[in-house]
C-alpha positions as CSV (number, residue, x, y, z in Angstrom):
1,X,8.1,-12.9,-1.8
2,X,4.8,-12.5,0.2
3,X,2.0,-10.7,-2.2
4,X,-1.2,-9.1,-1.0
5,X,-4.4,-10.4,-2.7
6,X,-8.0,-9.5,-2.4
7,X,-10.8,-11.8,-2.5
8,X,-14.1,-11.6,-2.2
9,X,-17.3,-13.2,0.1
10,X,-20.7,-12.1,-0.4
11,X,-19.2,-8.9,-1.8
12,X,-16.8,-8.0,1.0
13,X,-13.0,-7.5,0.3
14,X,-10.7,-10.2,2.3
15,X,-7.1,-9.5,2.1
16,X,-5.0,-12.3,2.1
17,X,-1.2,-13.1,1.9
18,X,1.3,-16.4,1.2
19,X,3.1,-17.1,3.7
20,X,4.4,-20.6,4.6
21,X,3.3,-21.8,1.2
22,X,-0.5,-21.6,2.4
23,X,-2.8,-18.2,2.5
24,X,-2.9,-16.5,5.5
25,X,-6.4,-14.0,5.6
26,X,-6.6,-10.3,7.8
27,X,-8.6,-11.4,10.7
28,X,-10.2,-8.0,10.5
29,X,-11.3,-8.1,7.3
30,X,-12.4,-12.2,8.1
31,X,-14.7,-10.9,11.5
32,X,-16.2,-7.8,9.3
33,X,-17.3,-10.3,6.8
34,X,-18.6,-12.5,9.4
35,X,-20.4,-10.1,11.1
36,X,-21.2,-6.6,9.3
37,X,-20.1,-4.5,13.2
38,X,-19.1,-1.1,12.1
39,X,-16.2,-1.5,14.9
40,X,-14.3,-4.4,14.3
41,X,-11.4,-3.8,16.7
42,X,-14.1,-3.6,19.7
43,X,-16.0,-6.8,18.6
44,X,-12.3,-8.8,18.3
45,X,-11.7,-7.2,21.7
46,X,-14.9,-8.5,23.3
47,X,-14.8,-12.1,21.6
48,X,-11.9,-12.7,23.3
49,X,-12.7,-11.9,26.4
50,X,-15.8,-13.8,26.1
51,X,-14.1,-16.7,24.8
52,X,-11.6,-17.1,27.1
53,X,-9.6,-20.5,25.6
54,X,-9.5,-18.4,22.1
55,X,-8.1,-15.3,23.9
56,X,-5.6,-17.1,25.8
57,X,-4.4,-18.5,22.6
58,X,-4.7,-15.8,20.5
59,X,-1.0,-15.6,19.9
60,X,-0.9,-18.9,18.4
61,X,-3.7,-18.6,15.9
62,X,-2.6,-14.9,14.2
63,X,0.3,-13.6,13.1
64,X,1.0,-10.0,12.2
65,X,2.3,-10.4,8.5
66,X,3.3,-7.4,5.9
67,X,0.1,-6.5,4.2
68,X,-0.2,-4.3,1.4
69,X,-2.3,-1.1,2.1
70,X,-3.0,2.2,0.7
71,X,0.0,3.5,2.9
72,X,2.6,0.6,2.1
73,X,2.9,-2.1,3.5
74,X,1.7,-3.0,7.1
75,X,1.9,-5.6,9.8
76,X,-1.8,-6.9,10.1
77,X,-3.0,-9.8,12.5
78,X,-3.8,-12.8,9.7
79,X,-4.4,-16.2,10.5
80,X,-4.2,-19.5,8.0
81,X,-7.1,-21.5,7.1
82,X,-7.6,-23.7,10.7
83,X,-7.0,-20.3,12.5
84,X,-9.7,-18.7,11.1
85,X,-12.0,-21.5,11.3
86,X,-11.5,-21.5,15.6
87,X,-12.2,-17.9,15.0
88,X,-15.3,-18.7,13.3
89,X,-16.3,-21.0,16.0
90,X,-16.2,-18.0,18.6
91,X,-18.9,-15.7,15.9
92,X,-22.7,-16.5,16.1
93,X,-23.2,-15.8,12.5
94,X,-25.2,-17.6,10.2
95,X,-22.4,-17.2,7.3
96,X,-20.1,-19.1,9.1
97,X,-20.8,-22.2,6.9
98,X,-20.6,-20.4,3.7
99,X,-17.3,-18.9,5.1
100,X,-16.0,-22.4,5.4
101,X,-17.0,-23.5,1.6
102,X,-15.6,-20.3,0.4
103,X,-12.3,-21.5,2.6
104,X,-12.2,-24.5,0.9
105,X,-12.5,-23.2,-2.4
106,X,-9.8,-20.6,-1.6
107,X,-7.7,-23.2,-0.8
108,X,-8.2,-25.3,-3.3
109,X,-7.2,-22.3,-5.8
110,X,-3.9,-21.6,-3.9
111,X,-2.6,-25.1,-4.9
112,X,-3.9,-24.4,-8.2
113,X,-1.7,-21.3,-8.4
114,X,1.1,-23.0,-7.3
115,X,1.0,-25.3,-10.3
116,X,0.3,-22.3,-12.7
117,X,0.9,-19.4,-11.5
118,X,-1.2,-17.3,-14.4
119,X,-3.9,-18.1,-12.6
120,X,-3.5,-15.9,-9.5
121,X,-3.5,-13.1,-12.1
122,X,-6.7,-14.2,-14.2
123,X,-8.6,-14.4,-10.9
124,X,-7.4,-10.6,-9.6
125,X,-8.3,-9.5,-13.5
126,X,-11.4,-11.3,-13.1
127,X,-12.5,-9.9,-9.3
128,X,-11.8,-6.1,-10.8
129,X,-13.9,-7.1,-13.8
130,X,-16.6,-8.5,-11.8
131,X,-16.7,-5.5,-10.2
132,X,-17.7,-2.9,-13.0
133,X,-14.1,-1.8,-13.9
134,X,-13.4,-1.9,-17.8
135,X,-10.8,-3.9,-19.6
136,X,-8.4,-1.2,-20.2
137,X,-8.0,0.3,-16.5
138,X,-7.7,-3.2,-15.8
139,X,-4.5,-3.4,-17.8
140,X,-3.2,0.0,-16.0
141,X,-3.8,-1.4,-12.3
142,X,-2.9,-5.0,-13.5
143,X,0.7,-3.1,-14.3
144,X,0.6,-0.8,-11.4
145,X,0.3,-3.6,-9.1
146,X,3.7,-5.7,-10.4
147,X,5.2,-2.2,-10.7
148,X,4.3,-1.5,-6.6
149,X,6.0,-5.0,-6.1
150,X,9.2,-4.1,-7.8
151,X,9.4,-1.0,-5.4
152,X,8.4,-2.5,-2.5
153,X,11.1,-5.2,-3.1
154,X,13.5,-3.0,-3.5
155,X,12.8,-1.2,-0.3
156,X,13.0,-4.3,2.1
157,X,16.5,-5.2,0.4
158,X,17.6,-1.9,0.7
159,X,16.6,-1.0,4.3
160,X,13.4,-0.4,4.8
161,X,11.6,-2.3,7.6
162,X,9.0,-1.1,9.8
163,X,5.5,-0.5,8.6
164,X,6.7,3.2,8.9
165,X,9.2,3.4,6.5
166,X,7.1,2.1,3.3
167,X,4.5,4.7,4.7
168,X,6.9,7.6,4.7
169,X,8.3,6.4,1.4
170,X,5.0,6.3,0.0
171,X,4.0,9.4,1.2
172,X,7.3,10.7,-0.5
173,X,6.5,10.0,-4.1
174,X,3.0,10.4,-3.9
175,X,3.6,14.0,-2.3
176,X,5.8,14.5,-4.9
177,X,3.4,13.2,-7.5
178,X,0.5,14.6,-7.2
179,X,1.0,17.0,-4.3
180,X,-0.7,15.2,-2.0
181,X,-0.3,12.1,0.5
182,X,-2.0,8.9,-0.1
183,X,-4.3,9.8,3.5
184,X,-4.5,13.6,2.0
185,X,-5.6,11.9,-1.5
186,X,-7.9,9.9,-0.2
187,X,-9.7,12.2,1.5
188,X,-10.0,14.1,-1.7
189,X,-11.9,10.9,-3.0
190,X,-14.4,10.5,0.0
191,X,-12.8,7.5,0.6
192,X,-12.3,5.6,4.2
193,X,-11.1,1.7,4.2
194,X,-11.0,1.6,0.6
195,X,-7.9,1.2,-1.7
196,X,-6.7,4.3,-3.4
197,X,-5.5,3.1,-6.7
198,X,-8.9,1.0,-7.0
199,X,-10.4,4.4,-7.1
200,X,-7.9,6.0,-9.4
201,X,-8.5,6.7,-13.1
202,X,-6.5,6.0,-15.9
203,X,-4.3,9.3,-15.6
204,X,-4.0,9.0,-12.0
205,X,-2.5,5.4,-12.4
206,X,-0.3,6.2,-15.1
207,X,1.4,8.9,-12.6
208,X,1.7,6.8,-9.9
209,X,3.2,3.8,-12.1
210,X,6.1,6.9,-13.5
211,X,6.4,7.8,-9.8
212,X,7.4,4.8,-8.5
213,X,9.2,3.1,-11.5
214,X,11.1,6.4,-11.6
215,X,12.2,5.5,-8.2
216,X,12.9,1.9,-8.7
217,X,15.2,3.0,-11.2
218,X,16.9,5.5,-9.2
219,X,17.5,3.0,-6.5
220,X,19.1,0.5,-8.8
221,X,21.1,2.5,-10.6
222,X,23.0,4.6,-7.8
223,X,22.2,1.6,-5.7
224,X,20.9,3.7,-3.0
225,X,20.9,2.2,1.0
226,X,19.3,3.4,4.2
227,X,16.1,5.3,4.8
228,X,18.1,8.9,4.2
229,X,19.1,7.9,0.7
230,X,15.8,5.6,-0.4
231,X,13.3,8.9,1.0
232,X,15.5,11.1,-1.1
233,X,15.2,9.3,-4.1
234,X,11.5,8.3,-3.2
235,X,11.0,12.4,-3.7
236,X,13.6,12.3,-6.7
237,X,11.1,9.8,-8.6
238,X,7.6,11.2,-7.6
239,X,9.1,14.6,-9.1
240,X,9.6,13.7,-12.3
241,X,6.4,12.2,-12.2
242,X,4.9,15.1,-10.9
243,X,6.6,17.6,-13.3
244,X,5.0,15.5,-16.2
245,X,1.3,16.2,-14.5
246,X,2.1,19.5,-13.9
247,X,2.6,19.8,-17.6
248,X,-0.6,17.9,-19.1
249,X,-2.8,19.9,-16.0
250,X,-1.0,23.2,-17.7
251,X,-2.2,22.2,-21.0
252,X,-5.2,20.5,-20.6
253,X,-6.6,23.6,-18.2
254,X,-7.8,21.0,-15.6
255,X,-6.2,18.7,-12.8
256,X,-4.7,15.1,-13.1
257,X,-5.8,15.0,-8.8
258,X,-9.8,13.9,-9.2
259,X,-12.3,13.5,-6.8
260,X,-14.2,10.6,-8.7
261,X,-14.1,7.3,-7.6
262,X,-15.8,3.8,-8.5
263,X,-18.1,3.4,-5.5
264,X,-21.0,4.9,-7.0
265,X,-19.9,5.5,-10.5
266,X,-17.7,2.4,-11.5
267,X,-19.0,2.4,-15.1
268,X,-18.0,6.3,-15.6
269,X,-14.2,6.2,-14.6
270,X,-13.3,4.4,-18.4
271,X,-11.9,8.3,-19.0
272,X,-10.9,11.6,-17.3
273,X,-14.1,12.8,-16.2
274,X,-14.9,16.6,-17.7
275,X,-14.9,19.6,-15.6
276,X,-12.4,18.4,-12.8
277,X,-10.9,21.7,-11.5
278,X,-7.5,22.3,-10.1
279,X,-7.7,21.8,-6.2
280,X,-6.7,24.7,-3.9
281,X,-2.8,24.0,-3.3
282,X,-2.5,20.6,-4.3
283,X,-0.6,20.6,-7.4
């Protein structure tokens, strides 16, 4: 089962994935890091025109692998360790050799998490600690994420394949959930390239986790098969999720949908932050 991690370099986010046994990064995320360009599709674009050996063989260094995203999962361009080192070879960027001792290390943790695989879980705990977010939201997302995995398992054996079809899924229970898509949602949040659920408090997770082990359970139990069947139990699950919300937001006067997030705040989202008024239509 491949798994989506995030790491970290000089405070930038790399997703990364196992596949072959070995981790494979997001070239985008890799060349953004490298080089700070607010367009990182243009500057891959120009790079390999201007090298020309590295765009000729372009094919052979990245592979589009299923990545996890905010929408589900997608099929991103990632290369392994000596593909992203040619790639580094091709960026003028004085945090190319840091990049490559950060490789190593990287590296050197994956065989470490082969032999124990606890480990790949301390380090996510300890990236989401590192970055302001307090111990018990950890546990929430720490859940959240196995819980996503279960789903998205399900799915692929079930009959879900393109990128598309965990997208339309997710949209399902998340519509369902909270009234709102995961691009609707993060709009809501202010939020561009950044993960939803990292932005989530602990209400907001605790929704999503009932949306989508509701559906889990669903699918196992009538042991549901095709897209028709998995995006009408996808809406199934997110309701009774969503019916729950609608009750607290009834009683508690306010809405479970906030617009808070941890990128200027991450010490504040501990609790439900007071004040947070029901959105126009989207419960």
């Amino acid at each position: 089962m491949e798994t989506t991690k995030i790491a970290l370099f000089k405070g930038r986010e790399i997703r990364k994935t196992i596949h072959n046994n070995e981790w494979w990064f997001v070239v985008n995320d890799v060349v953004g890091a490298l080089t700070d360009t607010p367009n990182v599709k243009d500057y891959i674009r120009k790079m390999r025109i201007r090298d020309k050996e590295i765009g000729k063989g372009w094919g052979q260094i990245v592979t589009p692998l299923s990545i996890e995203t905010t929408g589900g999962k997608q099929d991103l361009n990632c290369a392994n360790t000596e593909g992203v080192f040619r790639i580094i070879q091709s960026i003028p960027s004085p945090k190319a050799e840091p990049f490559k001792r950060w490789l190593a290390k990287v590296g050197y943790e994956r065989v470490q998490e082969i032999e124990d695989p606890e480990l790949a879980t301390k380090r996510t705990r300890a990236l989401y600690k590192a970055k302001g977010y307090p111990d018990d939201w950890i546990e929430k997302r720490m859940r959240g994420i196995a819980i996503r995995e279960e789903l998205t398992d399900e799915w692929k054996e079930r009959g879900a394949q393109e990128k598309k079809d965990y997208e339309i899924l997710t949209a399902e229970i998340s519509k369902a959930t909270f009234g709102v898509t995961p691009s609707q949602y993060k709009k809501i949040k202010s939020l561009k390239r950044e993960n939803l659920r990292d932005h989530m408090d602990d209400l907001e997770l605790i929704f999503s986790m009932l949306g989508e082990r509701a559906t889990t359970e669903i699918h196992r139990t009538e042991n549901s098969r095709g897209m028709p069947k998995l995006k009408s139990d996808s809406k199934a699950g997110g309701a009774i999720a969503g019916g729950a919300r609608k009750k607290l937001e009834k009683r508690l006067g306010k809405s479970i949908v906030s617009k808070e997030n941890y990128i200027e705040k991450p010490q504040e989202m501990s609790g439900r932050q007071a004040g947070n008024k029901l959105s126009s239509g989207k419960n």
